[in-house]
N, C-alpha and C positions, 0 to 999 in steps of 0.2 A: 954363381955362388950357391943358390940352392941345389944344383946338379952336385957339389963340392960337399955340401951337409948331407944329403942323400947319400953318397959314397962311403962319403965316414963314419954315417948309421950302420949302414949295412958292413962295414969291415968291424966294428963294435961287436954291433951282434951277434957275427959268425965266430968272435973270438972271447962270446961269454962264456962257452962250454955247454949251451945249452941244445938237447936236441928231441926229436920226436920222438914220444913215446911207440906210438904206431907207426912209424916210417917202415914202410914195407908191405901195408893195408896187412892182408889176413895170414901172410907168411913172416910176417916178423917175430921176435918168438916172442913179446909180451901175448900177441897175438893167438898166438898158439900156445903158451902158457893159461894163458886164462882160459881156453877152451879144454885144457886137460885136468880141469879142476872141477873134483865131485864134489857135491852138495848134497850130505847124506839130508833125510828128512829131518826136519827141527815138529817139535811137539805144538800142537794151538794153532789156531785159528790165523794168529799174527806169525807163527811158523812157518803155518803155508805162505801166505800172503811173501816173509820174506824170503823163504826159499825160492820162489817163482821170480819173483821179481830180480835175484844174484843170477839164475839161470839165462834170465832173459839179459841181465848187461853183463855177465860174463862169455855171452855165445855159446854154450853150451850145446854144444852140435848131437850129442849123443853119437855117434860115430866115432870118436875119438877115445883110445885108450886113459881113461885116467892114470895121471901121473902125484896128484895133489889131490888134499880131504879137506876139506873147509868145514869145523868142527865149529857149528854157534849155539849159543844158550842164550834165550831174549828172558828180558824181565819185561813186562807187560801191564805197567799200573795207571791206575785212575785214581785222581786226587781232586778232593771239591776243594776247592778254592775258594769261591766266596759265599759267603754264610750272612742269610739275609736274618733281619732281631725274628723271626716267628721260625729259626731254627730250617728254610730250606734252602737248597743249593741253589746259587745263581749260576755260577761259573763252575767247571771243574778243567781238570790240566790230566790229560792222557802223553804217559811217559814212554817210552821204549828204549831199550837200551840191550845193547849185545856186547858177551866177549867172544871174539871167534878168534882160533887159532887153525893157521895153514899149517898141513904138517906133508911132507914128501913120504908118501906111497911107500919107497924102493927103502927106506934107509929111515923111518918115523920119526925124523928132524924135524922139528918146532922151526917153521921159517920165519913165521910171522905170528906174536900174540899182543892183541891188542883189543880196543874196547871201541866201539861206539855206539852213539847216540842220539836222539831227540824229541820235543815236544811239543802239543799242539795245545792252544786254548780252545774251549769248547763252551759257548752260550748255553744255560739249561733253561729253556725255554716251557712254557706252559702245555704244552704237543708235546707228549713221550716220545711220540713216533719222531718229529723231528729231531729231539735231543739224540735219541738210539741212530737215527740216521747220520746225524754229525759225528756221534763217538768213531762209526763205521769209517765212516770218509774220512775221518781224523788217521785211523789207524793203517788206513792202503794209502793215504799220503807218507806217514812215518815208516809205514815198510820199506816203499819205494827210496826214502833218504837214505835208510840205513843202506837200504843196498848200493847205494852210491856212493856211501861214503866207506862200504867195506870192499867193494870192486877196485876204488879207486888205492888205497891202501893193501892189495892183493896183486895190482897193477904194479906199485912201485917195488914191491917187494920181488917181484917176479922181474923186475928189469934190474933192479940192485943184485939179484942171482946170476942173471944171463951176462952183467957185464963184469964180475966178479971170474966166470967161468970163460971170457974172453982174456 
């Protein structure tokens, strides 16, 4: 009987329509897609931080002809939050927030425009140096989101292309 539910999972499954983004490891063309995508410089400090970071999960081989621009603009703020009665900061909230548009090299098609985002809370503690060292690690933490959450958004759009041109 279980042998019987196991069978039926697996014929289910194969008949959700669902399939691997990477199937193919580094020749599949999300694959190679993503690696043909330039990251011109973004401006600040949290520029770098998320330029390196889209580099590093997009693969970025540098060998590879670019085919795709990855155009980002961050907004990058700090907001106190909590306000103790003698007017100083307890809490503050480091925001960041990106629109970036994929536009195609050969033909400046807008393939993908979209926005993301996120935030951290930050204790402000009596130690400047600690508070200054939280904002820090606030903000290579929120890099790294963003980059993930615009790689993965840059992924499906580049597999909504490849399977469009199938």
């Amino acid at each position: 009987m279980r042998a019987l539910i196991a069978l039926a999972a697996l014929i289910a499954l194969s008949a959700c329509g669902l399939s691997p983004m990477y199937a193919g490891g580094g020749s599949a063309s999300v694959a190679q897609g993503l690696a043909a995508v330039d990251v011109p410089e973004i401006p600040g400090q949290s520029g770098w931080l998320v330029r390196n970071a889209l580099q590093n999960r997009l693969g970025v081989a540098g060998n590879t002809t670019p085919a795709y621009r990855l155009d980002v603009r961050l907004d990058d703020s700090l907001e106190a939050l909590g306000v103790l009665n003698d007017d100083t900061i307890s809490r503050e909230r480091r925001i960041l927030r990106a629109r970036y548009q994929l536009v195609d090299i050969a033909t400046g098609a807008i393939l993908l425009d979209a926005t993301a985002g996120s935030d951290a809370g930050i204790d402000v503690v009596s130690s400047e140096y600690a508070t200054i060292a939280a904002e820090q690690k606030a903000l290579e933490n929120l890099s790294l989101e963003l980059a993930e959450q615009m790689a993965t958004q840059v992924s499906l759009a580049l597999r909504s292309r490849a399977a469009a041109a199938r």
